[in-house]
Structure formats: structure tokens, C-alpha cells
C-alpha positions in Angstrom: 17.9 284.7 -179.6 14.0 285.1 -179.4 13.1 288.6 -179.0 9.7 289.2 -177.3 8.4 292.3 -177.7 5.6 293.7 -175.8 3.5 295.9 -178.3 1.2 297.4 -175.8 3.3 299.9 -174.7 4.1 301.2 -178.4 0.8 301.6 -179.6 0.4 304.1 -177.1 3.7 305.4 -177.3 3.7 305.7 -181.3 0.4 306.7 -180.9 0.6 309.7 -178.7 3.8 310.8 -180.5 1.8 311.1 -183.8 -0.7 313.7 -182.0 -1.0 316.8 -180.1 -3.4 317.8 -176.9 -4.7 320.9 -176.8 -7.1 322.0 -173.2 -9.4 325.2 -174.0 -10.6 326.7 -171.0 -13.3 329.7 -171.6 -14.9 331.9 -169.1 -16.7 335.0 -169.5 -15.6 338.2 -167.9 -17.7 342.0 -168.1 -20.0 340.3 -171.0 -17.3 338.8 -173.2 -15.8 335.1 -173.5 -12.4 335.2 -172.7 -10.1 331.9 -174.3 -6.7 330.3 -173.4 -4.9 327.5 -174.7 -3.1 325.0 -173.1 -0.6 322.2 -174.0 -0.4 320.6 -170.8 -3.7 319.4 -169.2 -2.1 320.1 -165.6 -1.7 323.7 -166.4 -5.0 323.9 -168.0 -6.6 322.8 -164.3 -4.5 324.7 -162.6 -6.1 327.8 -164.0 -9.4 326.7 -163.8 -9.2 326.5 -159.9 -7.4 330.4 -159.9 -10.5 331.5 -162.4 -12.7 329.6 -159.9 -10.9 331.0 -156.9 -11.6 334.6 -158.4 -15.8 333.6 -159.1 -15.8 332.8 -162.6 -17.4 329.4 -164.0 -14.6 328.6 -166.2 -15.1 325.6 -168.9 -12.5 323.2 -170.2 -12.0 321.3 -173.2 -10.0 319.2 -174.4 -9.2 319.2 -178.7 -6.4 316.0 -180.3 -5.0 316.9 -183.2 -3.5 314.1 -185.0 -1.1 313.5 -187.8 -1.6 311.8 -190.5 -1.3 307.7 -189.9 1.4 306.9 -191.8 3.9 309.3 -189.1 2.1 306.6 -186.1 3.0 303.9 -188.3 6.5 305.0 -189.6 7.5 305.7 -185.5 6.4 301.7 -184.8 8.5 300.9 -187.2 11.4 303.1 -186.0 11.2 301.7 -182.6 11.0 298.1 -184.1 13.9 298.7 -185.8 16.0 300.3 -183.0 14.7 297.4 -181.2 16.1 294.8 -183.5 19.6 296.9 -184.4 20.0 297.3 -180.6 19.6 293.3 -180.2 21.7 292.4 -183.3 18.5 290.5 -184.7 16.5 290.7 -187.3 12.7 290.6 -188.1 12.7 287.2 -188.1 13.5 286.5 -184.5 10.6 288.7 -183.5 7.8 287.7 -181.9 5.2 290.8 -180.5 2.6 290.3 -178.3 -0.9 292.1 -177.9 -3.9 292.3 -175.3 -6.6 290.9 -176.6 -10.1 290.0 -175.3 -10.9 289.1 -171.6 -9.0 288.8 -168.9 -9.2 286.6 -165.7 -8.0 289.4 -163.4 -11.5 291.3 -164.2 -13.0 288.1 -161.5 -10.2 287.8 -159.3 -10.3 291.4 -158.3 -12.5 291.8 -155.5 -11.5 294.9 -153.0 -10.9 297.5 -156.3 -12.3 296.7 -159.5 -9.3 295.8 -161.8 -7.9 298.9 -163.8 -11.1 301.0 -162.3 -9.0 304.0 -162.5 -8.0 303.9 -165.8 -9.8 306.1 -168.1 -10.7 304.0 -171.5 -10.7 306.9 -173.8 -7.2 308.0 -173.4 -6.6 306.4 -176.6 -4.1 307.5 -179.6 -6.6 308.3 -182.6 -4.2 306.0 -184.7 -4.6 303.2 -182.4 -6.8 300.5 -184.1 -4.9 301.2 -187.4 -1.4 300.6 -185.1 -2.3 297.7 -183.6 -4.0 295.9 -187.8 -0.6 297.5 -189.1 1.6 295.4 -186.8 -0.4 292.4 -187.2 -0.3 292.5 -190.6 3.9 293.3 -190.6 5.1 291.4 -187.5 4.2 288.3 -186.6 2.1 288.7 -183.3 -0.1 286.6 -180.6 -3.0 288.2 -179.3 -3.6 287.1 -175.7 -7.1 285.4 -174.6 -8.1 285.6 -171.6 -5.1 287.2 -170.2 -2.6 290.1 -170.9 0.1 290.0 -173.3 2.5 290.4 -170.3 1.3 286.9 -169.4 2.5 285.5 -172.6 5.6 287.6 -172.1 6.2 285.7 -169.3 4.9 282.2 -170.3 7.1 282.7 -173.6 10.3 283.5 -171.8 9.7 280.3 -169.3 8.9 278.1 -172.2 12.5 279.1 -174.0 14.5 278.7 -170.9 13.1 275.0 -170.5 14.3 274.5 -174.3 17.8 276.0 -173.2 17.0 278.8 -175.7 17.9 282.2 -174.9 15.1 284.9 -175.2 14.9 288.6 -174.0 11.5 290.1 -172.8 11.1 293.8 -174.6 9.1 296.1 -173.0 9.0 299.2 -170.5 6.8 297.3 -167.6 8.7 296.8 -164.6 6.6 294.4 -163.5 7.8 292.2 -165.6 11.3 292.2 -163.4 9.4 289.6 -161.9 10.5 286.9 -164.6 14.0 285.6 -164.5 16.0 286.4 -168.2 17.2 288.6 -169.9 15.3 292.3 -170.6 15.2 295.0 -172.5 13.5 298.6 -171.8 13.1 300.1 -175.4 12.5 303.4 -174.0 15.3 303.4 -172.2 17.2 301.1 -174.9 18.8 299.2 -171.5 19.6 295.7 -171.5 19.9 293.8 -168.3 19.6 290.2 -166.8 17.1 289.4 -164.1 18.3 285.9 -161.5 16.8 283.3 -160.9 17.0 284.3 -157.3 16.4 287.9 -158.1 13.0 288.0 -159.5 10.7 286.3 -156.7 12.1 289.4 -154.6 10.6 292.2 -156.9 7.2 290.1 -156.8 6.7 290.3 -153.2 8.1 293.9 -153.2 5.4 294.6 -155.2 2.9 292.8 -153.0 4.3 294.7 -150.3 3.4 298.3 -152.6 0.4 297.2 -155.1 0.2 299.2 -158.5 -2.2 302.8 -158.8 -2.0 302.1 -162.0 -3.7 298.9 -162.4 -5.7 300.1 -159.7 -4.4 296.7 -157.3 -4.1 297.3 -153.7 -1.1 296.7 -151.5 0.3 298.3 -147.5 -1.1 301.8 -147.4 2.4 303.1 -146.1 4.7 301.2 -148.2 6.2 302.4 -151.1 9.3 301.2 -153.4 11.7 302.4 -151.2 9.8 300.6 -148.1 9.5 297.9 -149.7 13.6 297.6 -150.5 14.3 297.5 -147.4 11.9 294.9 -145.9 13.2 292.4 -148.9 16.6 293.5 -149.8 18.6 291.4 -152.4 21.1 289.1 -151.4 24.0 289.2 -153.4 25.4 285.9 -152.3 23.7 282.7 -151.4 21.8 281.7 -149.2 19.4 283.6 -151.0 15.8 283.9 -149.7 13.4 280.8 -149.7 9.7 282.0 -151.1 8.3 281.3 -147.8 10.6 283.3 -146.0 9.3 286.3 -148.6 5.9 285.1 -147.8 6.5 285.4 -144.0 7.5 289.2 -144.3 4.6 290.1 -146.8 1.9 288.2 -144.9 2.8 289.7 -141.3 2.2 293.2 -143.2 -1.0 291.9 -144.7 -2.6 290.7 -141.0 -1.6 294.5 -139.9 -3.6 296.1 -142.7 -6.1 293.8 -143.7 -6.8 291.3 -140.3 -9.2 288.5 -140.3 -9.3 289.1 -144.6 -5.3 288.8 -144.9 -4.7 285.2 -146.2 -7.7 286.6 -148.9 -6.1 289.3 -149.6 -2.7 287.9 -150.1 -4.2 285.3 -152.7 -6.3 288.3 -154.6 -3.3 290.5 -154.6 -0.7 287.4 -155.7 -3.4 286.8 -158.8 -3.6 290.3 -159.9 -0.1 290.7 -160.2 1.8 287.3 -160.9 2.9 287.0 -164.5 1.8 283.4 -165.5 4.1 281.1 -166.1 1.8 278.6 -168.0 -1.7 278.9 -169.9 -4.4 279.0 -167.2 -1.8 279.2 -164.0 -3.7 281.0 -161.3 -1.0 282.3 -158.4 -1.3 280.3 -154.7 1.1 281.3 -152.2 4.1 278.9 -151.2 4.1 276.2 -148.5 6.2 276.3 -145.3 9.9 274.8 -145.6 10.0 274.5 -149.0 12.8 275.8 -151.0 10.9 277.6 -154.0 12.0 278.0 -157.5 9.8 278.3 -160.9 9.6 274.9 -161.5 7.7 274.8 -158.3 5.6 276.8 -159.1 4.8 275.7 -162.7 
């Protein structure tokens, strides 16, 4: 089996774990400079709006401490490992992918700029020597032009056409959206996503959008929402993707009018997973029955 492991995730994850956050806030009181610690930057605000609330001009800061590198490094290699002895594989069937430079969703995105609300120094301190310690020990693509959850995705598709089994390892949900067998390393949970199955979580997740990526969706729609509009179907006949398209688009002309059909293809191109090098996302026809071949 081809294990596919999506390294994003644990550079961050290894990353954070080899450091600790410390927030400072300081305010002075009757002539003298009064300090607290925190170790959770919500508490830390939280009394910055009481000091505020009581007239003082409180001051926050925020102090990382790391460990030393080789603890960042030995906890990639621990969850590798895990990975691998959960899998019954070794090394050698491993295959980890990376972000690299560019990305086409930067020009596609339109209403929100793409990942606008992300800040880009919440980094681990370990994080460049993470990322040159796993390309140097695993073997690894770096993505051009696209995320590594793209090449997640057009991996996975590419062994199922060989009639090659593969599992996708990482902790994005989004990538329900490919049909296969998964793996959630934080969770360490394996599960298998249908063929008919994983269109449905895509247009759920047109119907919601992701805050995180900063992607718009149905102001009013969340998850659960979203389940019931496009409920699985345990037994056939399953949904055809233009009957998914039907139900998302009438929920688009609500919210969005005149702009809906743009909207729709902005949104679908933001958060389709390509299935080939340089796919970009249009929606289905009518009266077509849709599977990933179709689409590819």
C-alpha cells in the first residue's frame, strides 16, 4: 500500500509541541508596573479587557520559548513512525507531501483574499529546520503551484487508476472529499471514503465554506445545515452531481443573486482537491450521471 502523508500538518504540530507561549501583560497601578503571566493567549485578553474595563492601559506580549530542535525533530519522527506501525508499512512505502511555492487559488479568489485571515507568523521556531529535516529523511514532493492536499488528492486518483491501493494521511477533512481510504494521525483513525460518498462532503462544504482558509460559503449554514440539505444515501440510487448542484446553486441565487453562477465557480475552485496537474473545478452539466472520471 502507498501511504501518502500530508506533512503540513506536522510541521506545525511537531513544531508547536517542541515550544511554549507565554503572553505578559503589564500595566501600571499607584506609580508601579504590575506583571502577570499567562499560558493561554485567551486568558491573557481576557484580562486586558477587565484592566481596561477598570481604566488602566494594560500592554501585552507575547514571549516563545523553544526547545532545542532535536525534541521538534525526534516528535516528526515519532509520529512518522506511529504512522507507519499503525499502517503495517514501512518507510519505504512513504511518500510525504509539502506546500511549496505559489498557488493558483491566490487568483481565483475574488470576494475574500485567499487565507486573508491567517496570520503568517504563527510559525513553530523549528519550522524551516522540520520541513530540510524531512526532506532530507523521507522521500517528499513539494507542490508548485498548488497545495500539497492537491497532490494528496491527484496521488490517491492516480493509484486507484493503477488498481493500487493507497491511503491519504493527514488531519484535513477536506480531504473527505477524495474517494479511498484515510487516515487521521491525530486521531490515529482509519476509514474508507465511497465513491458515491465523497462528492456529498464537497458540496456540503460549498454549502458552509472554510473561516479558515478564509473561503466563503451560505451565511446561515453550518455542518449540521449542511447534513441535512445533502444527507448520505446509504443505498443506491445515490445522488447524481447535478442533483447536488441543484440544491447548492438554489442556496447560492438566495445569498449571492445576479453573481451566483460566479460565485459557485470561485467557491468550487477554492476548495476542489485536483484530481490532475492543472485541473481547474467547473460545475457539472444537467442529466449527466457524474463520477471522477468525468470530471478528470
Amino acid at each position: 500500500m502507498l501511504v501518502l502523508v500530508d506533512l503540513d500538518p506536522i510541521v506545525y504540530r511537531a513544531g508547536f509541541a517542541a515550544q511554549s507561549t507565554e503572553y505578559l501583560v503589564t500595566y501600571e497601578k499607584d506609580g508601579e508596573e504590575i506583571a502577570n503571566w499567562y499560558n493561554k493567549a485567551g486568558l491573557a485578553k481576557e484580562r486586558v479587557l477587565e484592566l481596561q474595563g477598570e481604566g488602566y492601559q494594560p500592554i501585552i506580549e507575547k514571549q516563545v520559548t523553544p526547545e532545542p530542535v532535536q525534541n521538534a525533530l525526534y516528535n516528526v519522527k515519532s509520529m512518522m513512525e506511529t504512522t507507519c506501525r499503525d499502517l503495517g508499512v514501512g518507510l519505504d512505502s512513504v511518500i510525504g507531501f509539502l506546500t511549496g511555492k505559489g498557488n493558483f487559488r491566490f487568483d481565483v479568489a475574488k470576494e475574500k483574499p485567499y487565507k486573508g485571515n491567517r496570520d503568517e507568523t504563527h510559525k513553530p521556531v523549528h519550522a524551516q529546520a522540520i520541513k530540510d529535516f524531512m526532506v532530507k529523511t523521507y522521500e517528499v514532493v513539494i507542490s508548485e503551484n498548488c497545495e500539497a492536499d492537491d497532490l494528496l488528492s491527484i496521488y490517491q486518483h492516480e493509484s486507484r487508476d493503477r488498481g493500487e491501493d493507497s491511503v491519504i494521511c493527514t488531519i484535513d477533512k477536506d480531504l473527505d472529499m477524495v474517494p479511498g481510504f484515510h487516515y487521521n494521525y491525530a486521531k490515529r483513525v482509519s476509514y474508507y471514503i465511497a465513491d458515491c460518498d465523497a462528492p456529498v462532503y464537497f458540496w456540503r462544504q460549498m454549502l458552509v465554506g472554510d473561516t479558515v482558509d478564509n473561503i466563503p460559503g451560505i451565511k446561515g449554514i453550518g455542518k449540521k445545515t449542511a447534513e441535512k440539505m445533502l444527507p448520505f444515501i446509504d443505498e443506491p440510487p445515490h445522488y447524481t452531481e447535478y442533483e447536488m448542484y441543484e440544491v447548492v446553486r438554489e442556496a447560492y441565487l438566495k445569498e449571492y443573486g445576479d453573481r451566483a453562477d460566479d460565485m459557485i465557480i470561485e467557491v468550487g475552485r477554492l476548495l476542489w482537491m485536483q484530481t490532475y496537474h492543472g485541473e481547474m473545478w467547473m460545475p457539472p452539466k444537467p442529466d449527466t450521471e457524474w463520477t471522477y472520471e468525468d470530471a478528470r
